[in-house]
PADO-841630 format. One line per field, with one value per atom (N, C-alpha, C, O, CB): residue number from 1; residue in three letters; atom name; x, y, z. Coordinates in steps of 0.1 Angstrom, whole numbers. Glycine has a CB too. Example, Ala and Ser with C-alpha at 12.3 -4.5 7.8 and 13.67 -1.06 7.14 Angstrom:
num c(1_1_1_1_1_2_2_2_2_2)
residu c(ALA_ALA_ALA_ALA_ALA_SER_SER_SER_SER_SER)
atome c(N_CA_C_O_CB_N_CA_C_O_CB)
X c(132_123_132_142_113_128_137_129_134_141)
Y c(-57_-45_-33_-33_-45_-22_-11_0_11_-6)
Z c(78_78_78_85_90_71_71_79_80_57)
END
This chain:
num c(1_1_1_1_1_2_2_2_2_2_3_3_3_3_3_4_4_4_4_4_5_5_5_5_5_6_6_6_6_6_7_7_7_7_7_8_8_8_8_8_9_9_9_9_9_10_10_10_10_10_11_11_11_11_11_12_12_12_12_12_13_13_13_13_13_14_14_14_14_14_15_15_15_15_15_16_16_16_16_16_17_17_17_17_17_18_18_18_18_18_19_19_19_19_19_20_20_20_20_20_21_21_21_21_21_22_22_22_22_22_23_23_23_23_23_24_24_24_24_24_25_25_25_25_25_26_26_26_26_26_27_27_27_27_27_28_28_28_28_28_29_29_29_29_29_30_30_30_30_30_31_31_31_31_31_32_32_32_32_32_33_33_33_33_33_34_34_34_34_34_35_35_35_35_35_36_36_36_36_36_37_37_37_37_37_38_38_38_38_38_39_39_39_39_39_40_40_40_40_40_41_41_41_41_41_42_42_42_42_42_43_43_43_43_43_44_44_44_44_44_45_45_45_45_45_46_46_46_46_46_47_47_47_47_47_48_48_48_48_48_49_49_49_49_49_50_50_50_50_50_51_51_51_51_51_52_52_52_52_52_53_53_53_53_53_54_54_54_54_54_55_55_55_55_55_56_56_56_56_56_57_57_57_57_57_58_58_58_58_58_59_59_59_59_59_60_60_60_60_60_61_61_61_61_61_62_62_62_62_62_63_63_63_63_63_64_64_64_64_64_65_65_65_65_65_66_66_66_66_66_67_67_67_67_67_68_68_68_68_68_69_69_69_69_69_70_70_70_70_70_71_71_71_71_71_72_72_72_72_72_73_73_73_73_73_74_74_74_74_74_75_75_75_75_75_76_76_76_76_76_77_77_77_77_77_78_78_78_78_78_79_79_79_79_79_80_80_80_80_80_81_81_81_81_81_82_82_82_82_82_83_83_83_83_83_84_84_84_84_84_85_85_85_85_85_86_86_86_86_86_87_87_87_87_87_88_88_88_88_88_89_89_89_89_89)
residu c(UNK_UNK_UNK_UNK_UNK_UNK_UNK_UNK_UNK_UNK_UNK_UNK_UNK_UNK_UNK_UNK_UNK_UNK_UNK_UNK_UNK_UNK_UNK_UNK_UNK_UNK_UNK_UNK_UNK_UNK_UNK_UNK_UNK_UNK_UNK_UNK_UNK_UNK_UNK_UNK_UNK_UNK_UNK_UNK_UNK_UNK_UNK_UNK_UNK_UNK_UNK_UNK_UNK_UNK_UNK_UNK_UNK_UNK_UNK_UNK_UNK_UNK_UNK_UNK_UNK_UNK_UNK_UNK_UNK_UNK_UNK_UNK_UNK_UNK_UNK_UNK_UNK_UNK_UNK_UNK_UNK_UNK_UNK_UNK_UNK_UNK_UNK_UNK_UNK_UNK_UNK_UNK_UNK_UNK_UNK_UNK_UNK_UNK_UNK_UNK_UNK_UNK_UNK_UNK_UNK_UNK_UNK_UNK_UNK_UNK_UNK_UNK_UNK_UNK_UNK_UNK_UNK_UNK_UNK_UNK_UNK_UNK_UNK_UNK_UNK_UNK_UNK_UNK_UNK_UNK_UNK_UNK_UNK_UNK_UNK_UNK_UNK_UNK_UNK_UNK_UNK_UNK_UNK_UNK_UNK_UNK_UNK_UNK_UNK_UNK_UNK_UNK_UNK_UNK_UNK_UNK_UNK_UNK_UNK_UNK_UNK_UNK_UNK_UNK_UNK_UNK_UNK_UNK_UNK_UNK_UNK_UNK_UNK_UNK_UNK_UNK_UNK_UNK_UNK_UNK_UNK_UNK_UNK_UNK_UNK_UNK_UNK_UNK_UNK_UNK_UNK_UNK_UNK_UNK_UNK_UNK_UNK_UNK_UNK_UNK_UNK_UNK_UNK_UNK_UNK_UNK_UNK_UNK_UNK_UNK_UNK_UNK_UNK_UNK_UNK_UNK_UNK_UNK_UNK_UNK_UNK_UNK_UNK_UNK_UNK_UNK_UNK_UNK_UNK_UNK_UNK_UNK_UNK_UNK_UNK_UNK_UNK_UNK_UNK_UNK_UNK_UNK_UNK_UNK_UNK_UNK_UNK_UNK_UNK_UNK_UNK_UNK_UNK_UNK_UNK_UNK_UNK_UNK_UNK_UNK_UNK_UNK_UNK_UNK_UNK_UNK_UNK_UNK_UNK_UNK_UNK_UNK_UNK_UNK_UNK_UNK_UNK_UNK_UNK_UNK_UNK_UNK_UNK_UNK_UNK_UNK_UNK_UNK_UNK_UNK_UNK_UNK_UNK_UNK_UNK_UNK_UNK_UNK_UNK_UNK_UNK_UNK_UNK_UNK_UNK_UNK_UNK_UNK_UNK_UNK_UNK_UNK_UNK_UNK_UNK_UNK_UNK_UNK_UNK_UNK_UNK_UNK_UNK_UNK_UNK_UNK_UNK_UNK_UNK_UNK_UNK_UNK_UNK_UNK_UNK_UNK_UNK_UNK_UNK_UNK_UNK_UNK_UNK_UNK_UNK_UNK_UNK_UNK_UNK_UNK_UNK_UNK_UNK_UNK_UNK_UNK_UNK_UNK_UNK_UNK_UNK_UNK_UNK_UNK_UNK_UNK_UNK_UNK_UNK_UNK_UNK_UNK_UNK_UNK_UNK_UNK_UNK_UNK_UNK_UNK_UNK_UNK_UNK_UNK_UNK_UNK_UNK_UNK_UNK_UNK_UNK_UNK_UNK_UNK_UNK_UNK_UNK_UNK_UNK_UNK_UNK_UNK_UNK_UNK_UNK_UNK_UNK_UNK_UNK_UNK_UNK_UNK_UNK_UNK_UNK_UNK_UNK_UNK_UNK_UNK_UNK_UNK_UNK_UNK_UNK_UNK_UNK_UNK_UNK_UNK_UNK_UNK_UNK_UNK_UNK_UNK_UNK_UNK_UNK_UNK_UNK_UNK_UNK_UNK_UNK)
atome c(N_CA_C_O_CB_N_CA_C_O_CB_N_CA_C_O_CB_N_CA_C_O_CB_N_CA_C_O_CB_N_CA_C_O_CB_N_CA_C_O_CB_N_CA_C_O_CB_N_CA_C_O_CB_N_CA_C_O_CB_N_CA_C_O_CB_N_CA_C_O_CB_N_CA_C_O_CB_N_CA_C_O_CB_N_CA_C_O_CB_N_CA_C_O_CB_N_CA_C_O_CB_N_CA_C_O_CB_N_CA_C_O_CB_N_CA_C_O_CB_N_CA_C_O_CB_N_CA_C_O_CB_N_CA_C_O_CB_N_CA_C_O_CB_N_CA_C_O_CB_N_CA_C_O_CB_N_CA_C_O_CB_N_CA_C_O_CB_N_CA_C_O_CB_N_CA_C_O_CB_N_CA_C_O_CB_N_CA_C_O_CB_N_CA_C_O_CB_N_CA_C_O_CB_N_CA_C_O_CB_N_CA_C_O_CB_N_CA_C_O_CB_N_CA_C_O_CB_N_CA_C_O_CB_N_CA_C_O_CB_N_CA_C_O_CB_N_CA_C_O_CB_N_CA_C_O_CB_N_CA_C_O_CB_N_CA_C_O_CB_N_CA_C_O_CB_N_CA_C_O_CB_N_CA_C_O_CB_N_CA_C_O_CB_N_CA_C_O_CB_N_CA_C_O_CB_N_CA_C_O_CB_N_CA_C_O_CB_N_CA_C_O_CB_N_CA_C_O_CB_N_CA_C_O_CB_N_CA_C_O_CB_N_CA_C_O_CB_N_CA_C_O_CB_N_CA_C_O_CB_N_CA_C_O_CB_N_CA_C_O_CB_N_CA_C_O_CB_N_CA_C_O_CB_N_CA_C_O_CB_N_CA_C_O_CB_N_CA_C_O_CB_N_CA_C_O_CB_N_CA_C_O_CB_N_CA_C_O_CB_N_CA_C_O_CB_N_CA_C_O_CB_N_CA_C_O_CB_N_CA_C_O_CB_N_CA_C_O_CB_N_CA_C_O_CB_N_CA_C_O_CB_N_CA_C_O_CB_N_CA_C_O_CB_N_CA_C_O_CB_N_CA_C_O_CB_N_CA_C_O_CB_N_CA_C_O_CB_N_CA_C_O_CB_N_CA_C_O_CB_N_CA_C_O_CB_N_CA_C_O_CB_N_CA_C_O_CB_N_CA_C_O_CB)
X c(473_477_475_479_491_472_477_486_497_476_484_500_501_493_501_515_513_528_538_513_529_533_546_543_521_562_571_577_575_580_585_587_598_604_589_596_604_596_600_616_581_573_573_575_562_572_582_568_569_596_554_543_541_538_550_544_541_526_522_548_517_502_493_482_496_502_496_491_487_510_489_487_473_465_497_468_457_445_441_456_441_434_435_423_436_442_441_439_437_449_436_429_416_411_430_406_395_383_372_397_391_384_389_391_379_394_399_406_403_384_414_423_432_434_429_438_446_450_448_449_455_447_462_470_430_463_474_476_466_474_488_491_500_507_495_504_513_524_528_512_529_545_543_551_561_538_536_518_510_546_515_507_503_510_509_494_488_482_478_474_482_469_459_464_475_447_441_437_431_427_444_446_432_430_456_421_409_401_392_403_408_399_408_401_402_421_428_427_429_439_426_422_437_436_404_445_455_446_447_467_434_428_423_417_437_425_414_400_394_411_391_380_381_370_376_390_388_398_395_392_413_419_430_428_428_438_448_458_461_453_464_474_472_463_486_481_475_483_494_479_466_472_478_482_461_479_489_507_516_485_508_519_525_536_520_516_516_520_527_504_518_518_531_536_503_534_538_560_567_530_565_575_587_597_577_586_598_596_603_599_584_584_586_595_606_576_580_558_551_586_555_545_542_536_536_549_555_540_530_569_542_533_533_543_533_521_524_525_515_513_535_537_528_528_554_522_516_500_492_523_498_485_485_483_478_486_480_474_479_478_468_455_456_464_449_448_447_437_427_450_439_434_414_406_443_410_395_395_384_395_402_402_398_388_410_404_411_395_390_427_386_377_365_358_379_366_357_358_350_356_370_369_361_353_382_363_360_346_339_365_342_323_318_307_314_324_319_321_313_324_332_330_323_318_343_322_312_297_289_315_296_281_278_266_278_286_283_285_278_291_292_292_281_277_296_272_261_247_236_261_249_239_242_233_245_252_253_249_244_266_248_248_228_220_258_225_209_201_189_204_210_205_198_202_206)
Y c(828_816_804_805_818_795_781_776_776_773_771_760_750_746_752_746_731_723_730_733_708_700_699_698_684_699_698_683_678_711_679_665_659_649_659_675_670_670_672_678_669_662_646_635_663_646_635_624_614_643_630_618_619_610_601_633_631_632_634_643_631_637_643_640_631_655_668_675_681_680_678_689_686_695_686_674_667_677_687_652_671_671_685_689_662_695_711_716_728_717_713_719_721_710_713_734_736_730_727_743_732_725_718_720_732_707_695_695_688_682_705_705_693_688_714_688_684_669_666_691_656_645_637_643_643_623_616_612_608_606_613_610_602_603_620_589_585_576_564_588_591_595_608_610_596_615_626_628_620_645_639_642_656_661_645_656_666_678_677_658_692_701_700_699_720_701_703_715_719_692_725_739_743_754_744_737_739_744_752_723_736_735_749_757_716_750_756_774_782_751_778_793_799_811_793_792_796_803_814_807_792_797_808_815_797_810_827_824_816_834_831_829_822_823_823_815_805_811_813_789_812_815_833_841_798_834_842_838_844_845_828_823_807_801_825_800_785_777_775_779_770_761_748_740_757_746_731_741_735_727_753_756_761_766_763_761_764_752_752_768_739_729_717_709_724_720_716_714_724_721_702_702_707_714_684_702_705_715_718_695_722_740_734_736_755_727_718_724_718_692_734_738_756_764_732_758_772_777_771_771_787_789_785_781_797_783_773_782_789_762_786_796_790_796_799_780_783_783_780_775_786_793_805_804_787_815_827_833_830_830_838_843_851_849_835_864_870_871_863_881_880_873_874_867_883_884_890_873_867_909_866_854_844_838_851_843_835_835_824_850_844_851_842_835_865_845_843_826_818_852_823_809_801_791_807_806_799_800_790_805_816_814_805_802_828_801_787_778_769_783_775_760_761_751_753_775_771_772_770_777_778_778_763_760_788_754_745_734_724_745_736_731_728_716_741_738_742_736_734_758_736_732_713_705_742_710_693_692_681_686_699_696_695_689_718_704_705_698_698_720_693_684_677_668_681)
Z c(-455_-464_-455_-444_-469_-458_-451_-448_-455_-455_-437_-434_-441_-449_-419_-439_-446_-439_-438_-469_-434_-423_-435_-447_-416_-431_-438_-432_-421_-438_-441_-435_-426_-424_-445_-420_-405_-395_-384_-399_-398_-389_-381_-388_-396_-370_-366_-359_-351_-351_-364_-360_-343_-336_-365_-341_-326_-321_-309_-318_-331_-329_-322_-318_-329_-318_-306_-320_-310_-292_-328_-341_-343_-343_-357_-346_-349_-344_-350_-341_-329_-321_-321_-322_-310_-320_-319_-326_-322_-317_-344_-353_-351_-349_-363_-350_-352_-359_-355_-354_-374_-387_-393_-405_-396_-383_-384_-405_-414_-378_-403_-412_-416_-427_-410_-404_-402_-399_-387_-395_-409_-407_-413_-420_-416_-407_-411_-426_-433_-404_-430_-443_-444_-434_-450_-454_-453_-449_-448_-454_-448_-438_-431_-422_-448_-433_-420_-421_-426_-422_-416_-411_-426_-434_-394_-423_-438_-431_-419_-449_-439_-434_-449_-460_-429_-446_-463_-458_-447_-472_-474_-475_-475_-470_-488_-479_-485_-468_-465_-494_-460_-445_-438_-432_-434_-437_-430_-428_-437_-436_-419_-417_-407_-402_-407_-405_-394_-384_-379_-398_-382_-369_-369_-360_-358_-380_-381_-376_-383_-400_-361_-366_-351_-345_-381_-346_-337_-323_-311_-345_-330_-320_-326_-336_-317_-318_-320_-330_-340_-309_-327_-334_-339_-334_-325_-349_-353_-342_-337_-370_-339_-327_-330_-322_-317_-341_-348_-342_-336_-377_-346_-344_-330_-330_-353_-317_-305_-302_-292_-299_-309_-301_-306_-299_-301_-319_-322_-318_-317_-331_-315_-305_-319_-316_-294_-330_-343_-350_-360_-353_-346_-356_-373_-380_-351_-378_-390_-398_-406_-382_-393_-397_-401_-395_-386_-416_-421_-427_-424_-434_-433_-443_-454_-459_-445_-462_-475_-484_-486_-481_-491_-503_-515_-525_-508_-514_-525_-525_-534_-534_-513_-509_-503_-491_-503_-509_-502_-495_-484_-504_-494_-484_-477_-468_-476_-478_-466_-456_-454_-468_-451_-439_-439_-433_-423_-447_-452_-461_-458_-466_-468_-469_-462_-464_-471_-456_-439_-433_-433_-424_-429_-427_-433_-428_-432_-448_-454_-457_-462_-465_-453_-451_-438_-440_-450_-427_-415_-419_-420_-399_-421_-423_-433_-432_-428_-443_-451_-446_-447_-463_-436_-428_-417_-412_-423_-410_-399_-398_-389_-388_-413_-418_-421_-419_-431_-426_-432_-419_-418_-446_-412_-396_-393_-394_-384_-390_-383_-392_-387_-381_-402_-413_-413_-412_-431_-413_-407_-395_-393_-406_-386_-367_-368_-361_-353_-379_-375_-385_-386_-374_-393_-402_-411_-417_-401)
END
């Protein structure tokens, strides 16, 4: 499933820069993940690095995206096919 930034995100902007597929982008008043981009790092790392890094533990799962992980999966290969298809342009 996706993460998603609860609003005891406190704007410290270490989360940003550690997203892969730059999910993860300022909103507002906090900081956003778009569920559409987000793989909990499936594909890239072991665990999600917005939540490695993150100092207020304020980045859960989004219950109202699902996903498993054959999901998760089939997510990263549409963004990093489509990565690679911009990079060569």
């Amino acid at each position: 499933m996706a993460l998603m930034i609860t609003d005891a995100c406190i704007n410290c902007d270490v989360c940003e820069p550690e997203c892969p597929n730059e999910a993860i982008s300022q909103g507002d008043e906090i900081y956003l993940i778009d569920p559409e981009r987000c793989t909990e790092c499936v594909g890239h790392f072991e665990t999600p690095q917005c939540r490695e890094v993150c100092p207020v533990d304020c980045i859960p799962a989004d219950p109202r995206r699902v996903e498993s992980r054959a999901e998760l999966i089939a997510k990263y290969e549409r963004l990093t096919a489509a990565k690679r298809k911009a990079a060569a342009g």
